[in-house]
N, C-alpha and C positions, 0 to 999 in steps of 0.2 A: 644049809643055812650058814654054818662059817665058812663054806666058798662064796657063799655070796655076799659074805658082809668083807669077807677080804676083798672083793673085787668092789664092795664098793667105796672103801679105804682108799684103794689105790686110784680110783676115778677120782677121787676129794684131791689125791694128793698131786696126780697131773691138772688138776685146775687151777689148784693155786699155784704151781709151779708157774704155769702159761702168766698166770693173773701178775707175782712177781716178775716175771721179766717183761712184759707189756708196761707195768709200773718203771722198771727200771730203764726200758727205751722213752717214755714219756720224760724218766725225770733227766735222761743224758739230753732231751732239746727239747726241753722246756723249762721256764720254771718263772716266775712272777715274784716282783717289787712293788713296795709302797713307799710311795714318799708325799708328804705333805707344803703346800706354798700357799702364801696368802694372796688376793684378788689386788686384780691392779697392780700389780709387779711389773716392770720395764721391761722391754723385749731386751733378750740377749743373758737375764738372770739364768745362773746356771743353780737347775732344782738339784742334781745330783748326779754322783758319778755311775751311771748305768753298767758299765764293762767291769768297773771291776768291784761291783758290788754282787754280780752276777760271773765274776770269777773268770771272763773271758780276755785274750790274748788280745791287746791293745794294737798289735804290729800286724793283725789280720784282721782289722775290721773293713778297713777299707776294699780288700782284696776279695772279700766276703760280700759286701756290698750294704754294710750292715745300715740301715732304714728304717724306720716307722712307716706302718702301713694304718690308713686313716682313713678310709672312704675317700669320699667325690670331694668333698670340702678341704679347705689348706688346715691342718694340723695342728692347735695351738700350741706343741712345742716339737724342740727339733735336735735332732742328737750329733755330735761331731764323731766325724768317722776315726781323726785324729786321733783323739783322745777319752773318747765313749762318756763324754757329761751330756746332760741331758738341759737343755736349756729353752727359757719363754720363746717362743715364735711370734708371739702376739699378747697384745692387753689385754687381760681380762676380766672379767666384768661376772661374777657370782651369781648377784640377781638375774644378769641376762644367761648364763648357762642351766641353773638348778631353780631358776625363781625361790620359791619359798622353802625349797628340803632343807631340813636339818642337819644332812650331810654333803656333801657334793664332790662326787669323785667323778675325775674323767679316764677312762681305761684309754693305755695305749697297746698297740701288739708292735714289737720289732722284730724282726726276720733277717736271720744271715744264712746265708747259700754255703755250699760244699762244705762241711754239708750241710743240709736243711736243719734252720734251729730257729724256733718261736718263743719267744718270752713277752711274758705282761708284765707292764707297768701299769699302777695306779697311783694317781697321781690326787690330792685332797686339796681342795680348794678352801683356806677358811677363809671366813667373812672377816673383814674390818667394817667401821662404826662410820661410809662413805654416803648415809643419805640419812637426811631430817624426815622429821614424819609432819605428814601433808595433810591438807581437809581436802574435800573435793571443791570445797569452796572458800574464798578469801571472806566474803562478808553472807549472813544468815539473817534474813528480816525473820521478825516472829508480829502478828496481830494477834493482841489479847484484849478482850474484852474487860472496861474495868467495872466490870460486876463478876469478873470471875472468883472463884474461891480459892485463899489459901490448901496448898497440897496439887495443886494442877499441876499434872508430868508434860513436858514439850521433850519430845526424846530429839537429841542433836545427831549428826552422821560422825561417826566415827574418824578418827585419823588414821592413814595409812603410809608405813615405813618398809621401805625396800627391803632392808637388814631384816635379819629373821634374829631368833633364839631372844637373847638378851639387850641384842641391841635394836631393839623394836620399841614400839610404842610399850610403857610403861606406866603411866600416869600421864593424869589430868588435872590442870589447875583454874580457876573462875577468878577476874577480878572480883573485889570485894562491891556486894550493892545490897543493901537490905530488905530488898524485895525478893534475892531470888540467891538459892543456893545450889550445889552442882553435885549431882550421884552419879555414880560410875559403876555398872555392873560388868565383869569378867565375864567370858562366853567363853575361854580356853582357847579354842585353834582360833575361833572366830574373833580375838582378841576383845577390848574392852570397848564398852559402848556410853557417852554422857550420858547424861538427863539435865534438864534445866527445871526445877522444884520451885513453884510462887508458893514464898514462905509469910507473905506480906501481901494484904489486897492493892492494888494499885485504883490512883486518882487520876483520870485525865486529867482535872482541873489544875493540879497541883503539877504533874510531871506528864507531860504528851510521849515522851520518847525516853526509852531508856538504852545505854550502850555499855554492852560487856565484852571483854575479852576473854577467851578459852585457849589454853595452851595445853598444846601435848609436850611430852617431853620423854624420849627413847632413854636405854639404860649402859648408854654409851657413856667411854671415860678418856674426854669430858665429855657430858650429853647433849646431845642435839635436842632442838625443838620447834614448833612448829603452831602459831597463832590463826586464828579464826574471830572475826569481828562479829556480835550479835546482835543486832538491834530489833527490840524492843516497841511497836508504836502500840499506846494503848487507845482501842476505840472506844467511841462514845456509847452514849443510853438513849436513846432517841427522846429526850424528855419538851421538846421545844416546836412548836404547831408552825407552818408557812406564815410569813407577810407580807400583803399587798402593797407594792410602793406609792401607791394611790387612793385615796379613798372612790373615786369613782371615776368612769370612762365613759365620753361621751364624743362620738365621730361622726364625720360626715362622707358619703359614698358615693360616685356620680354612677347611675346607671347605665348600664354596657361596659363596665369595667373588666381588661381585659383578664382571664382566669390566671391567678396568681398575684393580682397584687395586693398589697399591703395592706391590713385594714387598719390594724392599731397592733401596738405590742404592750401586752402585761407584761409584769413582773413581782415577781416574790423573792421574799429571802427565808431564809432559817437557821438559827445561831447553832445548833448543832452542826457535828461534820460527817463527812463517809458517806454514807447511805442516809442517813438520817437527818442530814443536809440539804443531801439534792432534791432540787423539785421539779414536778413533772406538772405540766397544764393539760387539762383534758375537760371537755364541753360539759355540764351538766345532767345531770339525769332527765330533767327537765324537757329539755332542748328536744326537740320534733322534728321528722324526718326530713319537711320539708328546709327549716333552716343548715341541718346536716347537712343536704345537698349543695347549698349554693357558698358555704362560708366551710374550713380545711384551719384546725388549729394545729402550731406544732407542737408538740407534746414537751422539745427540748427548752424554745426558744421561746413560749408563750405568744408566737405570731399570728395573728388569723389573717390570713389570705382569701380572698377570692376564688371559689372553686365548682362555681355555676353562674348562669343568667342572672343577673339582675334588672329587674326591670320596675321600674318608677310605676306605670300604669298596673303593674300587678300588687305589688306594696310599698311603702316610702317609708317606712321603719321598723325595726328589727332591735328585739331586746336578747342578749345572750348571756346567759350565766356561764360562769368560765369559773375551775374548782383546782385548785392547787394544794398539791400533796405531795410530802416528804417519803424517801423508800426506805422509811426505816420498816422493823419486822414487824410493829404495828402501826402501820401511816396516819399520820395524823393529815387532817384535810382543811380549808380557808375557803369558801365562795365571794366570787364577785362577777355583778352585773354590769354589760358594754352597752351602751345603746347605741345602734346607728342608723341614723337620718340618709335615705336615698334622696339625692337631690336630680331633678329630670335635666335632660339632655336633649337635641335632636336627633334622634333614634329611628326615625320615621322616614324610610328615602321616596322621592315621589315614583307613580308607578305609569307610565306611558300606554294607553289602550289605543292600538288601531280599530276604529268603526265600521270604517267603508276602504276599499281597498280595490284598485286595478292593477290586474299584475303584470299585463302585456299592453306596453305603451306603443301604436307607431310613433316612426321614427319621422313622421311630417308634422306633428302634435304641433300647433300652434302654442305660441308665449302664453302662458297662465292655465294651460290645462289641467285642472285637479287630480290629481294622482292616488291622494287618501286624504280622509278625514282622520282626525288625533286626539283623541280626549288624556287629559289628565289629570292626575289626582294626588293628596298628600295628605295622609291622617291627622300629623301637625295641625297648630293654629299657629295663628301669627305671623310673624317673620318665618318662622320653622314652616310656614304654610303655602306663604309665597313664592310660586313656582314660573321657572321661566325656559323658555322652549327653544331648542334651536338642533341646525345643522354642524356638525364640526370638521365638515371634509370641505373639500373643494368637487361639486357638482353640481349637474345644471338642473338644481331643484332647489325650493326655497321654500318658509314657512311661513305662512300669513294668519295674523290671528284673528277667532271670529268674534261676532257679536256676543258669544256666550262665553263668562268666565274658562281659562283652561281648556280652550277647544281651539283647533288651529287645523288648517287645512294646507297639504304638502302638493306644489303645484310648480308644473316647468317653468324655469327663469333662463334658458336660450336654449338655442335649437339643438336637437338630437341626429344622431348619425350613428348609426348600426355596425357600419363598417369598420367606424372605428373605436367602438367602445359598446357591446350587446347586453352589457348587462352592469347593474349598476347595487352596491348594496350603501342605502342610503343609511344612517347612524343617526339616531335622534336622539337627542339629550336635552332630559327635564332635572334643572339644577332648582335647589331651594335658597332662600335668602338664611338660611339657621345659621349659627355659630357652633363649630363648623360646618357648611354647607355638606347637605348630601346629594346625591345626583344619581340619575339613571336610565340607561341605555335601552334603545328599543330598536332593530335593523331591520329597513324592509327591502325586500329582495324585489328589484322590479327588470322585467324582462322589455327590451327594444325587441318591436315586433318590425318586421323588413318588407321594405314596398320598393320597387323595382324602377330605381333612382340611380341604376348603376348600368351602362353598357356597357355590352361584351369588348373586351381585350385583346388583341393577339400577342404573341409572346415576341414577334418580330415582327418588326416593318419598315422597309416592304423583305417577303422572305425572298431568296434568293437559290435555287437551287440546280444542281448541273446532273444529268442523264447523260447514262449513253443509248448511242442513235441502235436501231435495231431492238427496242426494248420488245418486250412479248407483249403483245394487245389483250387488253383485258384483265393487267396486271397493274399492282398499285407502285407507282413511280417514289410520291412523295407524300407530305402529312402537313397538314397546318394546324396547329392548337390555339385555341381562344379561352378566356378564363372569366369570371364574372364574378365580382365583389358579395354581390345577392347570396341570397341562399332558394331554397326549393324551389318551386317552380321558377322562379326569378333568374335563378342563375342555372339553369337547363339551356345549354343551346345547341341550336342546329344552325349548317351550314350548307350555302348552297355557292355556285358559278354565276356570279354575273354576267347574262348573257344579253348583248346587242344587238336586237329585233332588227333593226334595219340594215346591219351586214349578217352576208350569207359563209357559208364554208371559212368561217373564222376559225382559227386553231381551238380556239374554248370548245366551238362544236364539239372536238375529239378528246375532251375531257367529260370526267365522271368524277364526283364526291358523293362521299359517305356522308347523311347529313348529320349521323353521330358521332363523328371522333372524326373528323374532317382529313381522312386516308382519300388523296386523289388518285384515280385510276384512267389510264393513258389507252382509250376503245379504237390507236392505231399504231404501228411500227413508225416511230420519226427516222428520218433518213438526214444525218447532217448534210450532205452534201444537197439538198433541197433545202432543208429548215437548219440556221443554227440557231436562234436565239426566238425569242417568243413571249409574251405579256397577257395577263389575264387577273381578273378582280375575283377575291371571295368573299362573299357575304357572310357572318354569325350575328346569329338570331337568336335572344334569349326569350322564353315563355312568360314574361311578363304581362303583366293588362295592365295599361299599353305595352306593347313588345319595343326593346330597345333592339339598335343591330348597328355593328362599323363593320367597316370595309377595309381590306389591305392590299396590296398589288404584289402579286408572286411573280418574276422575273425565271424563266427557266433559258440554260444555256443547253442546249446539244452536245454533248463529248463524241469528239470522231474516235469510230475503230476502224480498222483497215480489210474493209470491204471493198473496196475495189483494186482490181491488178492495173499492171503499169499498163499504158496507151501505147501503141507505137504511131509517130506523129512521120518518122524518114526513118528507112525505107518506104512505100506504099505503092504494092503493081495496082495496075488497074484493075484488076477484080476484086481489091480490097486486102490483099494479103501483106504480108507485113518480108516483102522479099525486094532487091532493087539490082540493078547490076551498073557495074560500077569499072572505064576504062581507062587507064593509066600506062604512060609511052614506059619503056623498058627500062629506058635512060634514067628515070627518076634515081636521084639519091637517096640515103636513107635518111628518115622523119618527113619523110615526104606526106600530106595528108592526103589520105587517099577518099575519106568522104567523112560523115557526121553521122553517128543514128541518134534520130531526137527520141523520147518517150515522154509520155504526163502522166501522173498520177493523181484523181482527183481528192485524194484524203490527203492530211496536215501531218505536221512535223513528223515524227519516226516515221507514220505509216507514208508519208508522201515522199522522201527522202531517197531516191533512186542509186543504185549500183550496178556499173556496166561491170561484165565480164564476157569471155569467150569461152563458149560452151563447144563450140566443133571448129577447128581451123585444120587446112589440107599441111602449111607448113608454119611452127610456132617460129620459126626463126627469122620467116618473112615479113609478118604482120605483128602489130601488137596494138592494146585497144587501151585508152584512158578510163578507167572506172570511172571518174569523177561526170567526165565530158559527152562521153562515149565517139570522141575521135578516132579515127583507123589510120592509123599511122604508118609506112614501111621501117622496118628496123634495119636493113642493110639493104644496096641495090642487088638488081637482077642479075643473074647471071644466065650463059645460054644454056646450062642443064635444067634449071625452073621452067616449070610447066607453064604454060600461056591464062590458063584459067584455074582462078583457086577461089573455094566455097567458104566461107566463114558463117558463123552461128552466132549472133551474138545473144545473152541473155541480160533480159533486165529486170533486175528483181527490187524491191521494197525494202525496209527494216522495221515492218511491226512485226508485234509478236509472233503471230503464225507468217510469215513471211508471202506475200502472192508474185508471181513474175509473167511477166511474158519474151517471144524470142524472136527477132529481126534474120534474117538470110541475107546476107551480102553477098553478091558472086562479082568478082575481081579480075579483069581479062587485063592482060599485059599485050601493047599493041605496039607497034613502029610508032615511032615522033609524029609522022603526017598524019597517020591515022587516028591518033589518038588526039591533037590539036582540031582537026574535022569536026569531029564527034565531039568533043571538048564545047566546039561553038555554038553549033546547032543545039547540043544537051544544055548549055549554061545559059542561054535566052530562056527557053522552056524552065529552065531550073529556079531563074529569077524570078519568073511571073508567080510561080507557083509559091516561091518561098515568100516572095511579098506579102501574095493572101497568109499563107498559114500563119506568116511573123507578125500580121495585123491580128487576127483571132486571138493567137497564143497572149499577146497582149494583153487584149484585153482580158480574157482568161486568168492570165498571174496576175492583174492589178486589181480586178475582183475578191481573188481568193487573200492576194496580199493583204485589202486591206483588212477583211473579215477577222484575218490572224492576228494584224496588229489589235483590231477592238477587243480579241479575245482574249489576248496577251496584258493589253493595260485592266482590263476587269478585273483577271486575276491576280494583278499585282493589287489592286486597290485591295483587294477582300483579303488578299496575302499579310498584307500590313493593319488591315483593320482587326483582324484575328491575336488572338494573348500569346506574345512569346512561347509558352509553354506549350503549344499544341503543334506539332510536326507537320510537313506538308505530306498527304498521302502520294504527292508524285517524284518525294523529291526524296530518295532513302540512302543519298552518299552521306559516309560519315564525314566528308566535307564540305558538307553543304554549310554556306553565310547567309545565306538569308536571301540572295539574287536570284529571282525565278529567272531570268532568262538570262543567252548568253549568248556569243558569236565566233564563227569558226570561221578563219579567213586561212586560203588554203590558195596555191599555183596552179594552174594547169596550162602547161605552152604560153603561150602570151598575155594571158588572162588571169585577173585574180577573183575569187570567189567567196563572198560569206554566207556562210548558215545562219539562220536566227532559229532558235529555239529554246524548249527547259533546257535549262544546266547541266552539265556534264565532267565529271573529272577528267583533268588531265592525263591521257594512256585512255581514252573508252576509243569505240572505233567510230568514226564517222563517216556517215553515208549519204553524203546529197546527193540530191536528182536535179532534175531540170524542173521546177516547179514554181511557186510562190516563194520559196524559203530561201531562196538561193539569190542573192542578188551581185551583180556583176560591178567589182571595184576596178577604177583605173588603175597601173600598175602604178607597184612606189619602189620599184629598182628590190625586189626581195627575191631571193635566189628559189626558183624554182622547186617547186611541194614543201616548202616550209610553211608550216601552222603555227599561228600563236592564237590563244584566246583571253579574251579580255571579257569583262563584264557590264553586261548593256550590248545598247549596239553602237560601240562608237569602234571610232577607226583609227589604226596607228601609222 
């Protein structure tokens, strides 16, 4: 037992050992100051000298780093490293740091390094006497009844001072008034609270309004203070009944007045005030649901308004008690009776009955045809009764009055037309002579019935249309459309082919229509080069009873395609082949002509349009051949190594689209001068006779087909110009086309000049004439050989 109370001696005495020197490190860097400053001090006031109140070396603060540490917020004071005083950083404001404590200390910690050393400062804030004490409010109504009793409490709100302790709210002071005195109960924290005591009954009669002043006054030196106005209204005793400013109301109402207006305004007064003053209008006990209904009083304004039908023939007057009452706590009440007199109106509008009635007119209806009978009527007498009838549009119908009062029959006054106006809605108005006049609409719907006064139409005429030749038989070519004003059966039509009984095999023969949608159908292949152009009549026929029908003349052209290949007209052996042989002496120069191959084509412009060339020659150096002409020309003379006979091929082809040709054989013998002069004479009689016939035929042949091309040519200028700028030619697709269908190509060949006519063609296309209709032969005008110009038209330069 005493080893163990020694040992546990010594355990006490190493704790407090431990416990002293932890005290002694705490109190070597730490240790805590007080100093006190008053609020609202100027930045820069120095509270105290912190360094060496606290014992530390002035020449090492800086070095130390010696600082206040203050949280996130700026510090309200601030220490110099200099000289270790501790001084304001900022104004301060009591009430806004501590509000209402009793004390108010703000703790600082400052901190100096090497080594580590923490000291508090606390710093005491005392209040000065810097704020009045306030009401929440400047002025305070109070309403007191003057039937209240002496001793009546009105508890006032308190004043409140920022200042705490002493310099707070302290007392309260009450002007002097002999009705009313002022108690003050202490609550402690809660400070002190008025009362306002009626020590005295009050008289409205004598004093309406009474006005006090309440002052606080803090325990400040010198003391602040702080006024509240209190006013005082004393109300009234409701002792005083409503009065009518009228002794009695008597009005007049016109019947159908509109809901809301005006019937008459009462009014009352009452010499008391407040509630006990105002008065409220409201309808009688008396008063029955039916006049509820039509009459609205307002309760504020004493007004009776309008607020149903009225109406003279149901009742013509109207007695109304009307009760006015003051909102005092027991209302007093005043009755007064309204009379009002409904005075009649024309109220009654007349009412239009149809009797008899057609409601599908024809459109042939003669002048005065009755359409309806009309009666009408008006409840009214009198003037209010007197009714008068009519139309107010513009239509071909009029009103005629009958032998019987108010009865009128509605009957056509000019002719009718379907087509252009089917339906008519007529408007009849019966006006009255009332002041003011009422009137009233009646509309009768009458239908144009249609009788078949219109023939059929075509959309063109006469039509015009162009085919090409080679069409499929039994295929529909073209369409003619007719149109017909009518309606149903009336305007139904069928078409048929005007055909002429007394000629035969007419081209109409080999047409066919459709007699319903008038699509014609071509029952054979036309061949232009037989038929170009062609005339025939269609008839449409509408279903009418009587049936109407017109006629129009359809003009059709033939368009050529290039169905036939070129003719050869020279060369020609006598079995019919297209071969010749042809002798020229040795001696010939070159450009020597050595013969012609003619050819024809009998199809128009491109497709007729011929191009020579040489499809087989023995030597190309010998011979050469004119596209244009198909001349055979020597291009250098003979020599004695050339062979005596040479074979040429010539080809002649077309320029329509699928291109057709045919090919001539020349055989070419080179002979002595004598022999070839011999042969020369004998061949050039024979040659003459024969070329005279062909040159007389071919004649006639191109001034045939010439002229065909010119009528074709001016047609389609005419319809080219009659057509809307806006629609493109389908033959014409350069984008430098002006508007010229046709055009001419004047071109050389050896001693001859040449022009094309045909469509238009750019400048750079290739040109291919033939020997045909198209080509017509110009005197020369000194132009240098194969130069082409084209100009527009056919004129010549």
């Amino acid at each position: 037992m005493e080893q163990r109370g020694r040992r546990t001696r010594q355990e006490r005495r190493q704790w407090l050992a431990y416990m002293l020197t932890l005290v002694m490190l705490w109190s070597a860097v730490s240790a805590q100051i007080r100093y006190s400053i008053s609020e609202e001090m100027k930045e820069g006031t120095a509270v105290g000298n912190v360094a060496k109140d606290l014992g530390l070396d002035k020449s090492t603060l800086k070095e130390r780093g010696y600082r206040i540490v203050y949280g996130s917020t700026e510090p309200p004071f601030r220490v110099n490293q200099d000289d270790g005083i501790l001084y304001v950083n900022r104004k301060i404001d009591r009430e806004e740091v501590c509000d209402r404590s009793k004390v108010c200390l703000i703790d600082l910690k400052t901190v100096l390094e090497n080594p580590l050393e923490v000291h508090y400062v606390a710093v005491e804030i005392l209040d000065v006497n810097d704020h009045s004490p306030s009401f929440p409010e400047n002025e305070k109504m109070f309403e007191i009844s003057e039937s209240a009793l002496p001793g009546a409490r009105f508890q006032l709100q308190a004043a409140r001072d920022a200042d705490s302790g002493p310099l707070s709210v302290q007392q309260y002071k009450l002007s002097h008034n002999e009705h009313f005195r002022l108690e003050v109960k202490d609550r402690g924290e809660d400070g002190k609270i008025p009362s306002l005591i009626l020590q005295k009954s009050l008289d409205r009669e004598s004093v309406k309004t009474h006005t006090l002043l309440l002052t606080a006054v803090d325990g400040g030196k010198p003391p602040r203070s702080g006024n509240m106005r209190i006013i005082v209204d004393v109300s009234d005793v409701n002792d005083n009944p409503p009065v009518f400013t009228k002794d009695s109301y008597t009005v007049q109402l016109k019947e159908n007045s509109p809901i809301g207006t005006a019937v008459v305004q009462v009014n009352a007064t009452d010499l008391d005030e407040g509630s006990n003053g105002e008065v409220v209008f409201s309808l009688g006990n008396d008063v029955d649901g039916n006049v509820r209904a039509r009459f609205n009083l307002n309760s504020m304004t004493g007004e009776l308004t309008v607020a149903g039908i009225i109406d003279f023939e149901e009742r013509n007057r109207y007695e109304i008690d009307i009760q006015a009452s003051d909102k005092g706590a027991a209302a007093l009440t005043t009755d007064k009776s309204v009379v009002i007199n409904v005075i009649d109106v024309n109220d009654n509008a007349p009412e239009v009955e149809v009797t008899s009635f057609s409601r599908a007119l024809p459109e042939d209806s003669k002048l005065g045809t009755t359409v309806a009978l009309i009666s009408v009527t008006d409840l009214d007498s009198d003037l209010n009764g007197n009714v008068m009838c009519f139309i107010n549009q513009d239509a071909p119908f009029t009103l005629t009055p009958s032998l019987q009062n108010n009865m009128y029959s509605l009957v056509t006054k000019s002719s009718l037309d379907r087509e252009q106006q089917s339906y008519y809605d007529v408007t009849i108005v019966a006006k009255d002579a009332g002041e003011p006049s009422l009137s009233s609409e009646k509309t009768i719907s009458i239908v144009v019935s249609d009788v078949n006064d219109n023939s059929p139409k075509f959309l063109l005429s006469p039509y015009t249309f162009y085919i090409t030749e080679n069409n499929a038989p039994g295929g529909s070519v073209f369409s003619v459309k007719a149109s017909d004003r009518d309606e149903g059966d009336n305007a139904i039509i069928s078409y048929h082919i005007l055909r002429d009984r007394g000629t035969k095999n007419t081209v109409s023969s080999f047409l066919n229509i459709n007699s319903e949608n008038g699509d014609i159908l071509a029952l054979k292949s036309f061949d232009f080069e037989t038929l170009k152009t062609f005339r025939f009549h269609v008839v449409a026929t509408d279903s009418g009873t009587p049936s109407l029908s017109s006629n129009v003349t359809v003009n059709v052209f033939i368009l050529d395609q290039n169905d036939n290949a070129p003719v050869i007209l020279y060369p020609v052996s006598a079995n019919g082949s297209a071969e010749g042989v042809e002798e020229i002496p040795r001696n010939v120069n070159a450009g020597h002509l050595v013969t012609k191959v003619r050819a024809y084509d009998p199809d128009i412009g491109y497709n007729g349009w011929l191009l020579f060339s040489l499809q087989e020659v023995s030597d190309h150096s010998l011979f050469g051949l004119d596209r244009y002409t198909g001349q055979i020309r020597t291009l250098r003379s003979f020599t004695e190594t050339d062979e005596a006979e040479h074979k040429l091929i010539i080809l002649v082809k077309d320029n329509g689209n699928i291109s057709l040709s045919a090919t001539a054989t020349v055989i070419v013998k080179a002979v002595e001068p004598k022999e070839a002069f011999a042969a020369s004479d004998v061949k050039g009689a024979a040659k003459e006779e024969d070329e005279s016939n062909l040159t007389f035929y071919l004649m006639i042949t191109l001034g045939s087909v010439s002229a065909l091309f010119l009528i074709s040519i001016i047609v389609l200028i005419v319809m080219q110009c009659s057509k809307p700028t806006d629609y493109s030619s389908k033959y014409l697709q350069d984008s430098n086309y002006d508007g010229t269908l046709c055009h001419s190509i004047q071109y050389r060949s050896g001693d001859k000049r040449y022009m094309l006519v045909g469509p238009r063609m750019s400048i750079g296309s290739t040109i291919v004439p033939g020997s045909n209709a198209n080509t017509l032969v110009l005197p020369d005008r000194r132009q240098t050989s194969g130069e082409v110009s084209v100009s527009r038209g056919i004129t010549e330069k």
